[in-house]
VOPAGU-2260 file (C-alpha; in pm, 1 decimal, decimal comma):
REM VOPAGU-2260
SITE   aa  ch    i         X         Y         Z
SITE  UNK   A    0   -3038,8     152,2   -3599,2
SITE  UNK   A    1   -3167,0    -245,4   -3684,3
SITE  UNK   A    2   -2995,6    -481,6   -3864,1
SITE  UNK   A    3   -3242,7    -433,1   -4100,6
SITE  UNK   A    4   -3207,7     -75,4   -4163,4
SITE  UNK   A    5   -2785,5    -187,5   -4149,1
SITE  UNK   A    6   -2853,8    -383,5   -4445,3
SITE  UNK   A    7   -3069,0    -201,9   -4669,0
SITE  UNK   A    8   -2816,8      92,0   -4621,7
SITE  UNK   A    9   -2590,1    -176,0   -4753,8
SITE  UNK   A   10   -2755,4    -257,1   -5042,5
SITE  UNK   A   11   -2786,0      49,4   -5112,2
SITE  UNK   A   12   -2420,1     139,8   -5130,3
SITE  UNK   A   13   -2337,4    -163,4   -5320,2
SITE  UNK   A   14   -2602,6     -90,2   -5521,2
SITE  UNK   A   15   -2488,9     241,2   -5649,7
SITE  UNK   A   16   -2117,6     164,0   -5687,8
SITE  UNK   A   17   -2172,7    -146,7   -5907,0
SITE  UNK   A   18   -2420,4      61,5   -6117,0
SITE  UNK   A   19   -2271,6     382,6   -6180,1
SITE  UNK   A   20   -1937,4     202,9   -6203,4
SITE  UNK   A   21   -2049,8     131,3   -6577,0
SITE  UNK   A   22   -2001,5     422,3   -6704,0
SITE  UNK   A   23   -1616,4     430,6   -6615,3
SITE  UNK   A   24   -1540,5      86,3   -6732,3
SITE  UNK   A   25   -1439,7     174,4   -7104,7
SITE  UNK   A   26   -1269,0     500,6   -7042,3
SITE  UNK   A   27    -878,1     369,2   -6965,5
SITE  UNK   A   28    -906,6      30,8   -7190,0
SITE  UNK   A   29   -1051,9     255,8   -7511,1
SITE  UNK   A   30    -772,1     122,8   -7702,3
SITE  UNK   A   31    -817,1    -242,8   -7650,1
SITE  UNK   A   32   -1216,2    -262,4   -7763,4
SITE  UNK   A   33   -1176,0     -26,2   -8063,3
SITE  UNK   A   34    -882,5    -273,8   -8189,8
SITE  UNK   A   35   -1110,0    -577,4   -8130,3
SITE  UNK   A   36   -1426,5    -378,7   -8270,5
SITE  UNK   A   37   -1249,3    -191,0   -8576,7
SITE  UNK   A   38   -1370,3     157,6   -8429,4
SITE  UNK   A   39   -1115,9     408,9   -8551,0
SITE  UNK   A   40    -927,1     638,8   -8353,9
SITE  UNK   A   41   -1095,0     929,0   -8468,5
SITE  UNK   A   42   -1453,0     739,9   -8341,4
SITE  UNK   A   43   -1268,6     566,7   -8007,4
SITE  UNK   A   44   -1340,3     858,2   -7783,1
SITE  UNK   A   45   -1731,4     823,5   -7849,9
SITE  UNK   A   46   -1712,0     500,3   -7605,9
SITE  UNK   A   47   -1721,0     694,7   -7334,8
SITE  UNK   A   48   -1873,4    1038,5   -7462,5
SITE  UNK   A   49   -2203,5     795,0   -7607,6
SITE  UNK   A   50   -2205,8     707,9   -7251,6
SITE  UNK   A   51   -2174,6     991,7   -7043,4
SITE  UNK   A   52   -2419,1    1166,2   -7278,4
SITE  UNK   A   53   -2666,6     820,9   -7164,8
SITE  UNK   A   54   -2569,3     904,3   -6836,0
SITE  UNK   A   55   -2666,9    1298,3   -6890,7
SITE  UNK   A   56   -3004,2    1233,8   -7030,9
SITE  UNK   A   57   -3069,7     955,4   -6737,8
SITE  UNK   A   58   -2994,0    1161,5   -6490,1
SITE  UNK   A   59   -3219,5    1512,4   -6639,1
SITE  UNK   A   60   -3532,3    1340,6   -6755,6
SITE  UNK   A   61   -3560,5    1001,8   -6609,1
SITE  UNK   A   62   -3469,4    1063,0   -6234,3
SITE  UNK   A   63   -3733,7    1324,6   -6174,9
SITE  UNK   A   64   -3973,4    1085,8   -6273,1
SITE  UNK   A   65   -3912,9     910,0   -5918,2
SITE  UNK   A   66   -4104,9    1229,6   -5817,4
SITE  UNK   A   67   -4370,5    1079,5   -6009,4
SITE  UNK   A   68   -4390,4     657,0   -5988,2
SITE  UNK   A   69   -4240,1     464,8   -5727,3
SITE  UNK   A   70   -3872,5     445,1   -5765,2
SITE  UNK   A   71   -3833,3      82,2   -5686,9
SITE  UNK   A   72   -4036,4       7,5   -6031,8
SITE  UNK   A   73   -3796,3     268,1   -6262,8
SITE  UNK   A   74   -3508,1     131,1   -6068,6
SITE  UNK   A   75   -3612,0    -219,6   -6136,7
SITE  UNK   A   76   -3676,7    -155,6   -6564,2
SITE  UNK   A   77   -3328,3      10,5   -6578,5
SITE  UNK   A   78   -3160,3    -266,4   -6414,6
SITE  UNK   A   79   -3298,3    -468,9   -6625,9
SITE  UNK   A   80   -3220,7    -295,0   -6983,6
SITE  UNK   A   81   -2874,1    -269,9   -6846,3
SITE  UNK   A   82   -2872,1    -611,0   -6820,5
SITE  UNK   A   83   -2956,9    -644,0   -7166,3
SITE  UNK   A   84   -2748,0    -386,1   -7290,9
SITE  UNK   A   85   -2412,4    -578,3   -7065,5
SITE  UNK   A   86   -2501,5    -874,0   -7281,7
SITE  UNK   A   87   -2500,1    -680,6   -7600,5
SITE  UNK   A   88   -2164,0    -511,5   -7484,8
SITE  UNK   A   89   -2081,5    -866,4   -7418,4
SITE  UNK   A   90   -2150,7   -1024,2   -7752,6
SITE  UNK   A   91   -2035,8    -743,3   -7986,6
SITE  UNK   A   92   -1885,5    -814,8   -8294,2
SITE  UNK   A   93   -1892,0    -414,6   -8452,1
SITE  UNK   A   94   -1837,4     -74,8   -8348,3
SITE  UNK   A   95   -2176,8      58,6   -8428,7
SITE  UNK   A   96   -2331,8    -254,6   -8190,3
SITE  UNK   A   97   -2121,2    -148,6   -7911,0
SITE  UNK   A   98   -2177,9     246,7   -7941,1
SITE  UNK   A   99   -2549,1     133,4   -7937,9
SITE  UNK   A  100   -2532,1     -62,4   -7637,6
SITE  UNK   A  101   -2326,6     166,6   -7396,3
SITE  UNK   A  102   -2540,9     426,2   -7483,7
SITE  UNK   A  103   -2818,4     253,2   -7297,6
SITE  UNK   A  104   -2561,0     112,2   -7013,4
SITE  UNK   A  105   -2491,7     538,0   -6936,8
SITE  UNK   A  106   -2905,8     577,7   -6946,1
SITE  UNK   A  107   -2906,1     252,2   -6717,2
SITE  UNK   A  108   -2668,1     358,8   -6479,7
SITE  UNK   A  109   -2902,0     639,8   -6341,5
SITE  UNK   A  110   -3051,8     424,7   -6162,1
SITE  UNK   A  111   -2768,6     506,2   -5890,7
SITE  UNK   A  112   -2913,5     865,0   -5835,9
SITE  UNK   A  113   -3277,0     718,2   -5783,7
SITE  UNK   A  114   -3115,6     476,3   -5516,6
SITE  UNK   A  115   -2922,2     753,1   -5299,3
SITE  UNK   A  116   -3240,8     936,1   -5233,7
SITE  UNK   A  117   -3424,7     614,6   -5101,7
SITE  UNK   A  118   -3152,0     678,4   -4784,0
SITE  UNK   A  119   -3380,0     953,0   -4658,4
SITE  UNK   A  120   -3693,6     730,6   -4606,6
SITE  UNK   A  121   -3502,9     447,5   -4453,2
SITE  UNK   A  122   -3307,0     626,4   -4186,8
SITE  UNK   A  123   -3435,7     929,5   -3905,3
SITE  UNK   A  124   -3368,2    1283,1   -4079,7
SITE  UNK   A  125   -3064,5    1413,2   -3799,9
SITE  UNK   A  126   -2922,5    1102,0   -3887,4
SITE  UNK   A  127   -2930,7    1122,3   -4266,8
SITE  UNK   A  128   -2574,0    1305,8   -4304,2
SITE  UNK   A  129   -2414,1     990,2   -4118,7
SITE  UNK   A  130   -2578,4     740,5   -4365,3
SITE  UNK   A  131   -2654,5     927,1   -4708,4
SITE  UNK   A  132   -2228,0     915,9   -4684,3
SITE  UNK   A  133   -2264,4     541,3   -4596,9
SITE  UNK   A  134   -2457,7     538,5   -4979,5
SITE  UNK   A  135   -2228,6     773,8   -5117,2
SITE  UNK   A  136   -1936,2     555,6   -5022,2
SITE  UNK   A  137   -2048,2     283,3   -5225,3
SITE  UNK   A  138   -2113,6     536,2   -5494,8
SITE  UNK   A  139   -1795,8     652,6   -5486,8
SITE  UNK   A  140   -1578,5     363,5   -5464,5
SITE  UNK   A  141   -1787,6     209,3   -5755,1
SITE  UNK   A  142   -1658,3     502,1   -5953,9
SITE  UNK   A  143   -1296,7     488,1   -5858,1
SITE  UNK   A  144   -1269,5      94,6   -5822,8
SITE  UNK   A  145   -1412,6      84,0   -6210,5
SITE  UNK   A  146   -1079,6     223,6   -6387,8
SITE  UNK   A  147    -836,1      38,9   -6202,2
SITE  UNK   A  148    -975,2    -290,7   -6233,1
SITE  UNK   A  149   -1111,0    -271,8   -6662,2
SITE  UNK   A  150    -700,4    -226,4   -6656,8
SITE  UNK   A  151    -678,7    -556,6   -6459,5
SITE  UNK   A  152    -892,7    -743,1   -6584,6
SITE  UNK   A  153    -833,0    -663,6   -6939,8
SITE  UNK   A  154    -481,2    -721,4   -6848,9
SITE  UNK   A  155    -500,9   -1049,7   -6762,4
SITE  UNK   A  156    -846,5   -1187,5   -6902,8
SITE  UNK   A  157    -935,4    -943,5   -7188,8
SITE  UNK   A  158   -1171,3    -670,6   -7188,6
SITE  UNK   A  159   -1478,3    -857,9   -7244,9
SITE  UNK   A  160   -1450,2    -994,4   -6905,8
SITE  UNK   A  161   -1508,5    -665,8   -6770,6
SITE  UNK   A  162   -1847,7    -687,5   -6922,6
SITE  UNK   A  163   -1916,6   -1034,2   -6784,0
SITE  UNK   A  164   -1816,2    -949,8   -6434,3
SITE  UNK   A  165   -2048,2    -650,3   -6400,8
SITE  UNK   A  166   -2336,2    -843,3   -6607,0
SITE  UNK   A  167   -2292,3   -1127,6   -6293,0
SITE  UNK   A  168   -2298,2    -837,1   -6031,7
SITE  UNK   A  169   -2573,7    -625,4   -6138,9
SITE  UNK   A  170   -2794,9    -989,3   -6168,8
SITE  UNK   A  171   -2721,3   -1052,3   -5797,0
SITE  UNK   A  172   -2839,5    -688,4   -5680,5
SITE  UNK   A  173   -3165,7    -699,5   -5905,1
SITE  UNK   A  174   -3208,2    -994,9   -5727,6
SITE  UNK   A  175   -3200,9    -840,2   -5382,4
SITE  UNK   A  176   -3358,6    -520,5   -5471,3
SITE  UNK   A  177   -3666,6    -778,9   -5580,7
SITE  UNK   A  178   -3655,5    -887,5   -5257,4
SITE  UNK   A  179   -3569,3    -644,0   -5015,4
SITE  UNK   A  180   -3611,5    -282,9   -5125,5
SITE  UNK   A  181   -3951,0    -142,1   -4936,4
SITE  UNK   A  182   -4191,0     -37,6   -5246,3
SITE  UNK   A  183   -4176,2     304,6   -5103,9
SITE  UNK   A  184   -4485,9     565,9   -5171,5
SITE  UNK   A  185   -4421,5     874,2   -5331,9
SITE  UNK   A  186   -4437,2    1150,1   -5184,1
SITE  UNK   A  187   -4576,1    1431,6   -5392,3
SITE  UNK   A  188   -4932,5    1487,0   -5365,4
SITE  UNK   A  189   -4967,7    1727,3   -5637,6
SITE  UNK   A  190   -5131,2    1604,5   -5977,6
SITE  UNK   A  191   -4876,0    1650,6   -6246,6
SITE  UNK   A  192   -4790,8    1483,6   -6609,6
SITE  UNK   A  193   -4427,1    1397,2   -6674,9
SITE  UNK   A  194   -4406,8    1690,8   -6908,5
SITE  UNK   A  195   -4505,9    1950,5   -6655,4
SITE  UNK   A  196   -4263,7    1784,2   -6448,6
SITE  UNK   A  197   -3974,4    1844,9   -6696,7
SITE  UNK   A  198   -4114,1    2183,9   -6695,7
SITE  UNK   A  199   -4130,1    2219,1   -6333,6
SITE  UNK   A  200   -3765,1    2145,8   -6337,4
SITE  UNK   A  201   -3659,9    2496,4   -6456,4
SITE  UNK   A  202   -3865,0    2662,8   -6192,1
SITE  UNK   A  203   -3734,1    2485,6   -5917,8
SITE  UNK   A  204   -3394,9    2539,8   -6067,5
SITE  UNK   A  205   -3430,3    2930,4   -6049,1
SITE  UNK   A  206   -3625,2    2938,7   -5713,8
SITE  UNK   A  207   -3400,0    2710,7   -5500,3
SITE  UNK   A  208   -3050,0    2921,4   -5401,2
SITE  UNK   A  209   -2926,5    2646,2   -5240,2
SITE  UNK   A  210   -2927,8    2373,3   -5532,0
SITE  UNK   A  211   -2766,6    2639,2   -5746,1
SITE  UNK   A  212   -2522,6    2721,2   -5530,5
SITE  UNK   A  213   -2432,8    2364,9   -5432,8
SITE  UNK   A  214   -2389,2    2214,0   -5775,5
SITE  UNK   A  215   -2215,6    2463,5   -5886,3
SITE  UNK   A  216   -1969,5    2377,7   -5612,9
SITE  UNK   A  217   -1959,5    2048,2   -5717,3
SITE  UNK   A  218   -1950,4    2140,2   -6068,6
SITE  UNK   A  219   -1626,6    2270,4   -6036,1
SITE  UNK   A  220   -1486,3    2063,4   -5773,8
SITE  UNK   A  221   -1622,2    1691,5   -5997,1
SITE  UNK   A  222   -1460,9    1912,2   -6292,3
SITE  UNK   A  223   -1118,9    1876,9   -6132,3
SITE  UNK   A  224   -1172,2    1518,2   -6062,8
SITE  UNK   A  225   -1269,3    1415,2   -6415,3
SITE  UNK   A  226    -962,2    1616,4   -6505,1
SITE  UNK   A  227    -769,3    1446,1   -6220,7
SITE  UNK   A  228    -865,0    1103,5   -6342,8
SITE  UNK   A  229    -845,4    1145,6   -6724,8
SITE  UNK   A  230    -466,5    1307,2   -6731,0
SITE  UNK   A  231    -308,3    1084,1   -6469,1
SITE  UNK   A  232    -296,0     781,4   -6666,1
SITE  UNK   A  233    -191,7     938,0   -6952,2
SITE  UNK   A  234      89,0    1148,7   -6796,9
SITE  UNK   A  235     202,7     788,2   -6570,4
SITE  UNK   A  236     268,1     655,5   -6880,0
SITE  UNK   A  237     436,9     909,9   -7015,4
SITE  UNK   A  238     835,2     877,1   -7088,5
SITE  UNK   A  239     934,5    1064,2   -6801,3
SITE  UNK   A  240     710,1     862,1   -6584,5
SITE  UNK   A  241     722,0     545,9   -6706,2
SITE  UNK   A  242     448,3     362,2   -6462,7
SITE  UNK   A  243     279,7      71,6   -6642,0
SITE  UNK   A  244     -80,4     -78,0   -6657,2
SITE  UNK   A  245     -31,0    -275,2   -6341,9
SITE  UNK   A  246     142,1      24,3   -6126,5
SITE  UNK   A  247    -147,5     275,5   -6292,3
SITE  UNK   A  248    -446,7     -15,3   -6134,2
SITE  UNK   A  249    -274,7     -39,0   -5843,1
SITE  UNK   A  250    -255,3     345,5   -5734,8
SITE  UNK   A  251    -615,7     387,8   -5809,2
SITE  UNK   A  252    -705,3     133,6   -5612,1
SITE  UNK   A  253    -540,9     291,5   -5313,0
SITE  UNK   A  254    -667,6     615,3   -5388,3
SITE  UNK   A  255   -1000,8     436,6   -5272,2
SITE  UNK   A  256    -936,2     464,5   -4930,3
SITE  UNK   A  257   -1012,8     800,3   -4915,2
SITE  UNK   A  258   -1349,4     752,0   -5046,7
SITE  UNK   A  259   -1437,7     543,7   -4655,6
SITE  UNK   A  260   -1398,3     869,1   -4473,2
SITE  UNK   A  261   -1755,3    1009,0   -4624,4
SITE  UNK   A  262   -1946,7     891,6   -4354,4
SITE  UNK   A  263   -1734,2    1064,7   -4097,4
SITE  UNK   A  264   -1791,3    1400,1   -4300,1
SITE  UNK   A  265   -2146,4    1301,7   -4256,1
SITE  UNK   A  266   -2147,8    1299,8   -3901,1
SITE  UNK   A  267   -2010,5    1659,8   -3891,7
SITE  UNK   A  268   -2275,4    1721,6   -4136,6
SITE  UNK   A  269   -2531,9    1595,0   -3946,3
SITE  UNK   A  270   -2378,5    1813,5   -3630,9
SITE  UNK   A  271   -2399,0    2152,8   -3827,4
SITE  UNK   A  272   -2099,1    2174,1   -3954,1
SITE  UNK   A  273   -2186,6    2189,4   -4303,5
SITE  UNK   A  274   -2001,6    2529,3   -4407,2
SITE  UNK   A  275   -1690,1    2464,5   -4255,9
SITE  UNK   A  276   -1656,5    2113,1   -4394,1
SITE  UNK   A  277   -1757,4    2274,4   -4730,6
SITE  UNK   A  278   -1437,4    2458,7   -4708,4
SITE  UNK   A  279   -1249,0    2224,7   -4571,7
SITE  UNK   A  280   -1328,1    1967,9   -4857,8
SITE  UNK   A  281   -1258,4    2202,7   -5133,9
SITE  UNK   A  282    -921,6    2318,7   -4977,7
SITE  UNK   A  283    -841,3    1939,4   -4939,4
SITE  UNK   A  284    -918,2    1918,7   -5329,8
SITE  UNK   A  285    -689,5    2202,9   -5397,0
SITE  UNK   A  286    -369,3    2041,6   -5208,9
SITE  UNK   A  287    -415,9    1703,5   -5383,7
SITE  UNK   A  288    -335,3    1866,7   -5712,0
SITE  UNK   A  289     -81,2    2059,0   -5582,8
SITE  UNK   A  290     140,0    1770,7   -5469,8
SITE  UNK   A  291     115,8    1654,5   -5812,8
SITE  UNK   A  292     401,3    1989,2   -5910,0
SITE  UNK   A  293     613,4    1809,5   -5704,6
SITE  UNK   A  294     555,2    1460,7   -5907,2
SITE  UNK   A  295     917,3    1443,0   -6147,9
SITE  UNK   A  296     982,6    1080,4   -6171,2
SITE  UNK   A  297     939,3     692,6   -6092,3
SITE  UNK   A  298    1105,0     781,0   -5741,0
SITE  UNK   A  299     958,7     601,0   -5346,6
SITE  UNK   A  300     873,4    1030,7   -5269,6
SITE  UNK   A  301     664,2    1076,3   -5639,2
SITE  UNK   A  302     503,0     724,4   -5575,6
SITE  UNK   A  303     409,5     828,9   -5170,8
SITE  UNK   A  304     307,2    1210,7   -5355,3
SITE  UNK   A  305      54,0    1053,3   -5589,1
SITE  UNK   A  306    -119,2     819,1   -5391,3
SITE  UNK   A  307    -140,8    1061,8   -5106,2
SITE  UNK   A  308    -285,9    1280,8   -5367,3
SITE  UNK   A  309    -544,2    1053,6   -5490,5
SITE  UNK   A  310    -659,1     972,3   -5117,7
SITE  UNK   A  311    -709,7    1330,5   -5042,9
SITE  UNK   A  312    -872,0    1435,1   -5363,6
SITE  UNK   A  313   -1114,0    1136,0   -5282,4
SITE  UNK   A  314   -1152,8    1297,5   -4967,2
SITE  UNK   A  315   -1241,2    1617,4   -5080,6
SITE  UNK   A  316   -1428,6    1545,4   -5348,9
SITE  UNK   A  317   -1681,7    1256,9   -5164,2
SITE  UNK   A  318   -1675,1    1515,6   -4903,3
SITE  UNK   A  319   -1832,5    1803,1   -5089,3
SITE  UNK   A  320   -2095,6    1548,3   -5323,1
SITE  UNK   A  321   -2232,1    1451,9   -4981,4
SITE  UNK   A  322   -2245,5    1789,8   -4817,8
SITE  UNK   A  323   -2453,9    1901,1   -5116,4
SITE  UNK   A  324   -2637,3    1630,7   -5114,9
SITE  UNK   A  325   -2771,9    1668,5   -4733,8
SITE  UNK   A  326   -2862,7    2006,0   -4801,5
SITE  UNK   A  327   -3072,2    1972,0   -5141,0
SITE  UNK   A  328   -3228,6    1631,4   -4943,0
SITE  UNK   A  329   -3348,4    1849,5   -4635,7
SITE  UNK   A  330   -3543,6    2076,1   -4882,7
SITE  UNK   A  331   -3886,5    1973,2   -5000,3
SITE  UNK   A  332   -3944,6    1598,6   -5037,8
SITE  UNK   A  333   -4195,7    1647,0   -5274,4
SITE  UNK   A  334   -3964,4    1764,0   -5534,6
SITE  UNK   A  335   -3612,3    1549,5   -5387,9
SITE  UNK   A  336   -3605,8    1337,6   -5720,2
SITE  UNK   A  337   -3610,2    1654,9   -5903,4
SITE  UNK   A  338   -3354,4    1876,2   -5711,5
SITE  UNK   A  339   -3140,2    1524,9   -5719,7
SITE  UNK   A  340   -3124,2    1451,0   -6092,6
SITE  UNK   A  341   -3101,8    1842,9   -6109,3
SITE  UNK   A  342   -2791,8    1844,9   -5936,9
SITE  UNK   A  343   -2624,8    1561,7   -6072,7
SITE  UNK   A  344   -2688,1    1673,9   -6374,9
SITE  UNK   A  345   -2533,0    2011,4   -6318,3
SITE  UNK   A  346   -2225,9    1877,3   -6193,4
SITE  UNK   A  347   -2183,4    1610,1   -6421,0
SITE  UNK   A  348   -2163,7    1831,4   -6686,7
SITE  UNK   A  349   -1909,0    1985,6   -6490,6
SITE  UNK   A  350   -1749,3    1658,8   -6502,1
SITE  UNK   A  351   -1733,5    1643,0   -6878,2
SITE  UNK   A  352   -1583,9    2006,5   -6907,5
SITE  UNK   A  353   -1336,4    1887,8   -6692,7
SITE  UNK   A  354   -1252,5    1577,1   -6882,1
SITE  UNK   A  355   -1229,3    1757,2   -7229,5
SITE  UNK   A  356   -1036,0    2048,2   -7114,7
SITE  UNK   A  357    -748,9    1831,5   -6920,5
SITE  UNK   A  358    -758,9    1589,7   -7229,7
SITE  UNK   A  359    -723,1    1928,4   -7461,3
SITE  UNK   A  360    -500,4    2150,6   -7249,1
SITE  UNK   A  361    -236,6    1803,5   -7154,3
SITE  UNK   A  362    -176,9    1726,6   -7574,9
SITE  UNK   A  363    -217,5    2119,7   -7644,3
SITE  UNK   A  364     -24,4    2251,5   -7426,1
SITE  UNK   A  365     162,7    2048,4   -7155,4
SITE  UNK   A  366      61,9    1847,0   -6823,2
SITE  UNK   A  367     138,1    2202,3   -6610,7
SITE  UNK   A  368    -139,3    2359,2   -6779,9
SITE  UNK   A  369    -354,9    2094,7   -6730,7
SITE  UNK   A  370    -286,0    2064,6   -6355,7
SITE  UNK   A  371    -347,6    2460,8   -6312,9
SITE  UNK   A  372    -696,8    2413,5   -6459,7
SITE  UNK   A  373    -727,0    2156,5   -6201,7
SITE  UNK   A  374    -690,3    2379,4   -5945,5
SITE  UNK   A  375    -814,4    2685,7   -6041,2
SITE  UNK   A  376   -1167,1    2514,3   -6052,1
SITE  UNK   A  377   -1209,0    2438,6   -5688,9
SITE  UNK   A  378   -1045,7    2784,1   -5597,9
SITE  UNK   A  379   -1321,9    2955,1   -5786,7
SITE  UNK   A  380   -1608,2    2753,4   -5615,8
SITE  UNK   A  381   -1414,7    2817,4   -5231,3
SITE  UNK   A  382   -1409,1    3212,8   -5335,9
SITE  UNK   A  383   -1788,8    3174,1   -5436,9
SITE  UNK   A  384   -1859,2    2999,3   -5082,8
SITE  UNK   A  385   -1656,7    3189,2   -4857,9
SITE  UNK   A  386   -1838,0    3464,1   -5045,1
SITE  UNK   A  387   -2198,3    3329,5   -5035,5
SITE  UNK   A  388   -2132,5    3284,1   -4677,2
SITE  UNK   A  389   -2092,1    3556,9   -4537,7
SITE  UNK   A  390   -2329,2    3735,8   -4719,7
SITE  UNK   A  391   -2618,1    3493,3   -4695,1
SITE  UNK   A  392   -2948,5    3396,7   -4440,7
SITE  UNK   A  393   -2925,8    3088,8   -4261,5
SITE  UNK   A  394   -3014,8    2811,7   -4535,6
SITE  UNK   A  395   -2816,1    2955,3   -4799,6
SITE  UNK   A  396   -2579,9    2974,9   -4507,8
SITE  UNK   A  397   -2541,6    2587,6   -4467,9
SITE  UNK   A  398   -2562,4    2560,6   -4836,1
């Protein structure tokens, strides 16, 4: 592979993470903007719902349009209202300003999922497993580095400076997509108006086994990490716990690491191995949460538990986006935009389930409760795929 290829995978990655990282920025500093806005407590939690619901409608009815136009013009116009929109996130001086604007950041950030596809024109299809993880590993990071470091930088700088940092960074990478991202054709031939295409969407939906069964896999196993991520801060700083800000920042940003081991997973991809890692992945998301039973205090052996459980949910997790993800991409190219933002969107629902039902079961009930819906979600999808099979032909097989 060139060193131009090298690079444009690259961009790519970085490209995604600092994107889709938007959407995470608000979600563990909630309390700091709504005291500086005025937004009540019973309104904080739209900061990141308004988003994620931006995110949701991005990722059904604007991706598939990449199916459509050339990507590289859609990417470019959502960079640049995001742009806008980090500026108005910036600048706000009221709540209803700053539900507006991250609305539109969570519609921006889709972007990302019009970007990962690109990785199949760029590099040679046996390949594709090794460097669609390359992309996914940006991705992926982006979305874990974005929690830990709001919390640091609002720490030490306040929270706007979040805002300003990503407004810099997504600048810079407009920049070089301008420049260097290939104005790509598109590859449908078929004549076909954007709301036939929305149409189309259910039909492929029902006729392709293998994007249903794959995001509902990742359905439940992005369910658990939502969870995962949306409890753990709130149970560190519990009494019993006692981990502050800093210690909170500093664990996820460990917990990356395991998020550089995607490309390997795509080499096995790429070498068949596509149902075994599948298992693998979700059994490595089942142990992560069940080193977090053994989690009872501020102790060196909870500390070593957690962050060993972060790296090998990230593992698991990455893992099993990227395994779907090279088998929807080795279906029809005509329709990749479409079985993309299909499963994304599929999954990212999942997401939100997870999210609300750890934030609902932990308050409800108690952080034990929590942690066995975290598991029982990625036990469920590795019953459905041991299932599937061994009862399957040879693509729903690898699916």
């Amino acid at each position: 592979m060139n060193n131009k290829t090298n690079f444009l995978i690259f961009l790519l990655a970085i490209s995604c993470g600092a994107v889709v990282a938007n959407i995470y920025y608000a979600q563990p500093i909630i309390q700091f903007i709504s005291a500086d806005l005025h937004i009540s407590s019973n309104s904080s939690g739209l900061l990141t719902t308004l988003t994620q619901i931006g995110y949701g409608a991005g990722l059904f009815f604007l991706v598939p349009m990449a199916d459509l136009y050339k990507s590289k013009k859609i990417i470019i116009l959502l960079l640049g209202v995001t742009i806008l929109s980090l500026i108005g996130a910036l600048f706000s001086t009221n709540g209803f300003l700053f539900l507006f604007v991250v609305t539109i950041i969570g519609i921006g950030a889709s972007a990302a999922q019009m970007l990962v596809p690109l990785t199949m024109k760029i590099v040679p299809r046996e390949e594709a497993g090794n460097y669609i993880g390359k992309v996914m590993s940006g991705l992926l990071i982006g979305i874990m580095i974005a929690r830990p470091f709001s919390i640091a930088i609002t720490d030490w700088l306040g929270w706007r400076m979040v805002y300003l940092f990503s407004f810099l960074l997504l600048v810079t990478i407009l920049l070089l997509l301008l420049k260097f991202l290939p104005d790509f054709e598109v590859e449908s031939s078929l004549a076909i108006t954007y709301p036939g295409l929305l149409r189309s969407m259910v039909r492929v939906l029902l006729d392709t086994a293998p994007l249903q069964q794959r995001a509902f896999y990742h359905a439940c196993v992005f369910a658990t990490f939502s969870l995962y991520w949306t409890v753990m801060p709130i149970l560190l700083r519990s009494e019993s716990l006692h981990y502050s800000n800093n210690e909170i920042a500093l664990i996820g940003f460990v917990a990356i690491a395991g998020a550089l081991l995607t490309p390997y997973i795509g080499k096995l991809a790429d070498k068949g191995y596509i149902y075994i890692m599948t298992n693998v992945s979700m059994g490595l998301v089942i142990f992560s949460i069940l080193l977090l039973f053994f989690v009872k205090d501020h102790s060196y052996i909870s500390i070593g538990l957690i962050v060993i459980s972060g790296i090998v949910l990230d593992i698991g997790v990455s893992g099993n986006m990227l395994l779907g993800q090279k088998v929807i991409y080795s279906l029809n190219p005509s329709i990749r935009n479409r079985l993309n933002g299909l499963y994304m969107t599929i999954f990212f629902l999942g997401g939100a389930f997870g999210s609300w039902i750890g934030s609902y079961s932990y308050y409800q009930f108690s952080p034990e409760i929590s942690l066995l819906f975290a598991i029982a979600f990625p036990i469920l999808a590795l019953i459905v795929h041991m299932w599937k099979g061994n009862s399957t032909s040879h693509l729903s097989t690898i699916a």
